[in-house]
Backbone as CSV, one residue per row, in Angstrom:
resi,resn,N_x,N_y,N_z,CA_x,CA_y,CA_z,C_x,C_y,C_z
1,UNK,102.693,62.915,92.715,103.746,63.849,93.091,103.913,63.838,94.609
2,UNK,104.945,63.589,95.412,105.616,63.813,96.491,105.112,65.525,96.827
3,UNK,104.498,65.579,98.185,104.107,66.709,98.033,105.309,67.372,99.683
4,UNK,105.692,66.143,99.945,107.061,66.691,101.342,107.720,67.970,100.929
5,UNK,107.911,68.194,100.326,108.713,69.803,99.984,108.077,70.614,99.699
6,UNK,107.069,70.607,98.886,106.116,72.013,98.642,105.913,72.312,100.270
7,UNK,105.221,71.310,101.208,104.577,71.384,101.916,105.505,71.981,102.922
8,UNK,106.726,71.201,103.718,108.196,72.020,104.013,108.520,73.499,103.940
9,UNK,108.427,73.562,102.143,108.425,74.987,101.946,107.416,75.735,102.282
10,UNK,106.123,75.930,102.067,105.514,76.074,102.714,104.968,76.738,104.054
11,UNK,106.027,75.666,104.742,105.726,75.487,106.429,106.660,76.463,107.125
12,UNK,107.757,76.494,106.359,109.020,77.321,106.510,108.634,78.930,106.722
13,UNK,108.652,78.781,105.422,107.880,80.480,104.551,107.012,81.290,105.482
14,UNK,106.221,80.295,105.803,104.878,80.380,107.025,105.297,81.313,108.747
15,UNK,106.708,79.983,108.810,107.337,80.680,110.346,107.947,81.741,110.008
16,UNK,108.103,81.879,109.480,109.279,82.764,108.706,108.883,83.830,108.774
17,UNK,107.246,84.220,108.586,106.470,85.436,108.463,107.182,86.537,107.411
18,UNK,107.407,86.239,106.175,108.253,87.091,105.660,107.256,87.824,104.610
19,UNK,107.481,89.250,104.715,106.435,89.776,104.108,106.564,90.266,102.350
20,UNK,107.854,90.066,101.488,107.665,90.648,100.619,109.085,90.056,99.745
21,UNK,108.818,89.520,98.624,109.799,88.804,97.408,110.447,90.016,97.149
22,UNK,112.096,90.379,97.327,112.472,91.365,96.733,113.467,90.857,95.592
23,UNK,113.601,91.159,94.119,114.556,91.062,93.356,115.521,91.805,93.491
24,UNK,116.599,91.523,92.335,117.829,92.592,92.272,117.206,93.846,92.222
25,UNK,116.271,94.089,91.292,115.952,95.401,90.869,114.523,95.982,91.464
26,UNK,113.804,94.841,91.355,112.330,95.375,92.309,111.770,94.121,93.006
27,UNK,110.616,94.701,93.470,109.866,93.772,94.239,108.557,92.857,93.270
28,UNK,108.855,91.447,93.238,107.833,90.766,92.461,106.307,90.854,93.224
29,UNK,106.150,90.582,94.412,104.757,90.319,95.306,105.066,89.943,96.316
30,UNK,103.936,90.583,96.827,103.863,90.296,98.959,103.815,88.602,98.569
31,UNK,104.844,88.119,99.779,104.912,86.529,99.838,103.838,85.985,99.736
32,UNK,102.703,86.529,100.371,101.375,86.289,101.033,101.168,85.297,99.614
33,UNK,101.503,85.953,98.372,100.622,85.456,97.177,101.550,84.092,97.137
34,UNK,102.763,84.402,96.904,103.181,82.993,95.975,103.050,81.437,97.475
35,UNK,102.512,81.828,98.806,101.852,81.252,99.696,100.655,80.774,99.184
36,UNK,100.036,81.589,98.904,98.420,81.461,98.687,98.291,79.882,97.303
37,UNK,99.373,80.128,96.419,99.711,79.574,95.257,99.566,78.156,95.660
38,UNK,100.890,77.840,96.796,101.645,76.654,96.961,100.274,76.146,97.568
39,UNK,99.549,76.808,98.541,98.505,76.444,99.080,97.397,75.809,98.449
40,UNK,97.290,76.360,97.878,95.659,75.914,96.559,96.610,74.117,95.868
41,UNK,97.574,74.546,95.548,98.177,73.610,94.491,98.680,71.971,96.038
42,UNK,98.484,72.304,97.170,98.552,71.503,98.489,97.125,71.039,98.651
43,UNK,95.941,72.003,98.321,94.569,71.667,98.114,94.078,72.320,99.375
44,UNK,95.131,72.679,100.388,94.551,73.870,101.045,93.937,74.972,101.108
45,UNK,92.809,74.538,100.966,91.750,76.134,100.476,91.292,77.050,101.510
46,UNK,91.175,76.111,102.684,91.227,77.948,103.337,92.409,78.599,103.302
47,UNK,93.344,78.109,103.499,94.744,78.740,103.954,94.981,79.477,102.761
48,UNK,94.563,78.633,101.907,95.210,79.548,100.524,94.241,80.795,100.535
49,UNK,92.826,80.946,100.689,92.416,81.640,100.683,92.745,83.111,101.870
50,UNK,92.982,82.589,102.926,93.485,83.702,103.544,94.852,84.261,103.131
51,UNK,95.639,83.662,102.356,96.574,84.127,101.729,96.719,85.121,100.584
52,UNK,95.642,84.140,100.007,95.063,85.884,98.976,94.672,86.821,99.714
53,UNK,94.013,87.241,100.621,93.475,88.142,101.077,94.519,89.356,101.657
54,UNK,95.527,88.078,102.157,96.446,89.214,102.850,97.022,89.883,101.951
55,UNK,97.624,88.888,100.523,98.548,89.194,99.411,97.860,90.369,98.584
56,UNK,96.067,90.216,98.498,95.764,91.821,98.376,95.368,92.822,99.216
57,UNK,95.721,92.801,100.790,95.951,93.969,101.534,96.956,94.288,101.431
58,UNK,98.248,93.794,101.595,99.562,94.253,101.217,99.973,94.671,99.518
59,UNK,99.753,94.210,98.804,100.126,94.872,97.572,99.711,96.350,97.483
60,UNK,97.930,96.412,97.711,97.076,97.536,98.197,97.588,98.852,98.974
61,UNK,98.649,98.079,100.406,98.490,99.474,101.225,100.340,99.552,100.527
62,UNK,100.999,98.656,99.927,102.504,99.409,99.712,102.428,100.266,98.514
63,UNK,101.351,99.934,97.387,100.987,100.487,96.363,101.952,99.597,95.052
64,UNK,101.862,98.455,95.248,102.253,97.356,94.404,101.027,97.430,93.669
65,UNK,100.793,98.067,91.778,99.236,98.028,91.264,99.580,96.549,90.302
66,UNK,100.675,96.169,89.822,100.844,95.060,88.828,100.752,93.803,90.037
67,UNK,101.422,93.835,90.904,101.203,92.845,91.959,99.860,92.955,92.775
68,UNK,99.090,93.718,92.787,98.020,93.776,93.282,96.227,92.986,91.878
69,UNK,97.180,93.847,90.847,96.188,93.288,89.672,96.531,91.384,89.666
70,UNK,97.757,91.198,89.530,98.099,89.918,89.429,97.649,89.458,90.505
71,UNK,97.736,89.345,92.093,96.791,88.462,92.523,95.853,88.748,92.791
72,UNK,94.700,89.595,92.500,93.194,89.667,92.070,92.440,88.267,90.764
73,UNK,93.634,88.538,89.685,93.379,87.736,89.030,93.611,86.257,89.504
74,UNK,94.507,85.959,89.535,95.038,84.575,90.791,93.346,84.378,91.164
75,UNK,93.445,85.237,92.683,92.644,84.616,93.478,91.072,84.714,92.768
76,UNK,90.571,85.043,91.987,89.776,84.863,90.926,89.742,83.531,90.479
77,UNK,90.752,83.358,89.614,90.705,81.890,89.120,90.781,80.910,90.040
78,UNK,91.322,81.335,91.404,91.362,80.256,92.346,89.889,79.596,93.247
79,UNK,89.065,80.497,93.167,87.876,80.802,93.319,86.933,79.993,92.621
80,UNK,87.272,79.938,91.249,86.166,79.702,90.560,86.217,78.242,90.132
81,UNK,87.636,77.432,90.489,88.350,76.341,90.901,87.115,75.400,91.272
């Protein structure tokens, strides 16, 4: 797999500093996570790992509990990787 665009995206997302996926109707998760994602799946493990971390301080202090449970679990399985 061509990894030029994950990685792009990525890199973008990154400058971008953007803190939070909003839908039409609600908010899916602090970016931090679906970062942390692209990261692990790039094989970047620290980065990804500091990405979880942030993705559960921010879910934590906005009071996101389904986005906060969801990347607990994430970074769990990413962990045990």
């Amino acid at each position: 797999m061509d990894s030029a665009r994950p990685r792009a995206a990525h890199d973008v997302a990154g400058l971008l500093r953007i803190d939070a996926a909003i839908g039409p109707v609600l908010a899916y998760s602090a970016v931090p996570f679906a970062l942390a994602r692209l990261s692990a799946v790039l094989g970047m493990r620290d980065e990804a790992a500091r990405f979880y971390e942030k993705a559960l301080e921010m879910n934590s202090r906005i009071g996101m509990r389904q986005a906060l449970a969801r990347t607990r679990v994430a970074y769990a399985e990413f962990l045990m990787e």
